[in-house]
Residue, then its C-alpha position, 0 to 999 in steps of 0.5 A: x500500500x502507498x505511503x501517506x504523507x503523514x507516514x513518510x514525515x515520521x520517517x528518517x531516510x529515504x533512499x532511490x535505488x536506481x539502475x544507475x545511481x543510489x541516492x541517499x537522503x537523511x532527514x535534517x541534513x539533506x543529500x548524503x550519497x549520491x554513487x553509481x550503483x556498482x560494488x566489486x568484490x574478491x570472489x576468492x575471500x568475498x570482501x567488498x572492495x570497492x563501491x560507488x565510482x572507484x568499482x564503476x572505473x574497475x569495469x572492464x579492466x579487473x582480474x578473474x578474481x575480482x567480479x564487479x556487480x550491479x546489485x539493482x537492475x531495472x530498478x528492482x535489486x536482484x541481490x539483496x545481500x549485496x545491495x545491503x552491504x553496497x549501502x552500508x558501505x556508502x554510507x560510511x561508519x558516522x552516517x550509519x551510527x547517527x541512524x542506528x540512535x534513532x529509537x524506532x528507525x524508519x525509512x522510505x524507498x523509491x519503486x518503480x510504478x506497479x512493481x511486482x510484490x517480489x520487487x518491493x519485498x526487496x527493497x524493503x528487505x534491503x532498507x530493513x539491512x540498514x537497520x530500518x524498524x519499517x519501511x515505506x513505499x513510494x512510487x517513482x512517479x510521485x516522488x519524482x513529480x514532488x521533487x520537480x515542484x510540479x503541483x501534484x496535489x492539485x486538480x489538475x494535469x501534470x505529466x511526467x516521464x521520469x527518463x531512467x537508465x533500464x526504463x521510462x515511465x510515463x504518467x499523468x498525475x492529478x489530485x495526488x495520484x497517478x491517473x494513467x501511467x506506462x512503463x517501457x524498458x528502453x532507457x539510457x542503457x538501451x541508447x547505450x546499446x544502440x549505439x554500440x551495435x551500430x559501431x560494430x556492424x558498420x565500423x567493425x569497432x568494439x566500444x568500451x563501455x566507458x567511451x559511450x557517454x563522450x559519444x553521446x556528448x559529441x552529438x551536444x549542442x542540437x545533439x538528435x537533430x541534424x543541426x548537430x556535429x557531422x563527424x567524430x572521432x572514436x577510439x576503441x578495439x577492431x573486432x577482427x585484428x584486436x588492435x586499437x583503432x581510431x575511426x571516424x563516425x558519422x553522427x548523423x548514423x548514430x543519431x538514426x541508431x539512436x531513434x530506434x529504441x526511442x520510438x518505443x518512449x514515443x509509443x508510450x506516450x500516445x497510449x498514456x493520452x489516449x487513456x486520459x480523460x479529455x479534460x486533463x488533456x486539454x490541461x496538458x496541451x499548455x502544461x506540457x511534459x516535464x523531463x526527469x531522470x539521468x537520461x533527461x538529459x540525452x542531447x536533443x531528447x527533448x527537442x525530439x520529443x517536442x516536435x513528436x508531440x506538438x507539446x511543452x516539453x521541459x527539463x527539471x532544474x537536476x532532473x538525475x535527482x528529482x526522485x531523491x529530492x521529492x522523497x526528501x521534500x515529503x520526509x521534512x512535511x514541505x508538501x501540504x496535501x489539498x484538504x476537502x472539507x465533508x459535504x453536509 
């Protein structure tokens, strides 16, 4: 059952787990982690040795020994064990004492929208890890639509599409709850995988994991639409000879590689408006969309999406941290509901 907002203002912490990033917040002092959400560990002795961005820059370049895991995958963890000790880790001694003082500990945690029993059960189970006496849900969307200042409680539309790095979820909110909503698994890794596909099959050219984002950099500016750079150079290993070799790529063919997997985004969008009442659709036709989510900020996402929809369509301000934010916005009572008085 969704938290209320009087529950979440009893809580101490909240944490987002993401498929990219774990965030962080602690009531009364705000933000305190926000890491990669990756931890290597010695597979001979199973100690933790790294976590955060130290075990991130180790992918791809550790002995057989050391194994580099992503304990949440698709917004759901799949290890809890190891998410647990990830958290600890990233919390740091200090944090985790002034916690474990509160009397009676409780926490608030970010799920994707209309997760399955077995993926809230995990989250809780890795908060519970913390030392958390309970544990309160909240939706993605309603997190990340606080966190972006949009007027949730209100009667009226706001539409919001929190831009993940496994998936996208598209909602439109009213009254403070979800009015229709549409979650697609194509986010900023299924870009990722796009574009190196396209550089193996075209250039024969096999891209390390960490020369994807500068990709995507060069194409800033009008980055997705044809105002862009025409071309850039990229370094990575040829898949026949396994030299390194440096190749020139067509951004415009990238940017074509990259269409692919948002046309699904696109799809998503249409049904969620096709299922909205048409009064909230008129709302939204001068409200727009608002963008949230790490990959938000793909260059020329927006612009995409605004000549598709024939909508507004904005950027949070820190749109990687709205849902944090939002949880830590109803965790110190900042977010007044609308209160209806009884018809007598």
């Amino acid at each position: 059952m969704p938290a209320t907002l009087e529950q979440l203002r009893r809580c101490h912490f909240a944490v987002d787990l993401g498929a990219a990033r774990t965030r962080v917040y602690v009531k009364g002092t705000g933000l305190v982690v926000d890491q990669p959400s990756v931890a290597a560990m010695n597979t001979r002795t199973g100690a933790l040795i790294a976590v955060g961005e130290l075990a991130e820059k180790m992918t791809g370049r550790t002995p057989d020994y050391i194994r580099v895991v992503r304990p949440v995958s698709g917004g759901t963890v799949v290890d809890i064990e190891m998410a647990q000790r990830m958290l600890r880790h990233l919390l740091g001694d200090k944090m985790r004492r002034a916690l474990r003082r509160k009397p009676f500990l409780r926490g608030a945690v970010c799920t994707p929208h209309n997760a399955d029993p077995l993926a809230q059960r995990a989250a809780i189970e890795t908060l519970v890890g913390l030392g958390s006496r309970r544990v309160e849900l909240v939706d993605t969307l309603i997190a990340a639509a606080v966190g972006c200042g949009l007027p949730v409680e209100q009667p009226e539309a706001s539409m919001i599409m929190v831009c993940g790095a496994a998936a996208t979820e598209v909602a439109v909110l009213s009254l403070g709850n979800i009015v229709t909503a549409e979650r697609v698994r194509v986010g900023g890794e299924a870009v990722d995988h796009a574009i190196v596909q396209h550089l193996r099959h075209e250039h024969e050219l096999m891209l390390p994991s960490q020369n994807v984002r500068p990709l995507q950099l060069a194409l800033s500016g009008n980055g997705l639409t044809s105002h862009g750079p025409a071309a850039t150079e990229i370094h990575g290993r040829d898949v026949c000879t396994g030299l390194a070799r440096s190749v020139l790529v067509d951004t415009a063919a990238v940017r074509d590689a990259i269409q692919t997997p948002l046309t699904a985004v696109l799809d998503s969008i249409g049904k969620v408006l096709r299922d909205c009442p048409p009064d909230l659709v008129a709302d939204l036709a001068d409200r727009g969309i608002m963008m949230v989510g790490g990959s938000a900020l793909l260059p020329g996402f927006d612009d995409m999406l605004r000549q598709a929809t024939s909508m507004p369509v904005h950027i949070a301000e820190r749109p990687d941290v709205c849902a944090v934010q939002g949880l830590g916005t109803m965790l110190e009572g900042r977010v007044e509901p609308l209160e209806l008085d009884p018809v007598t």
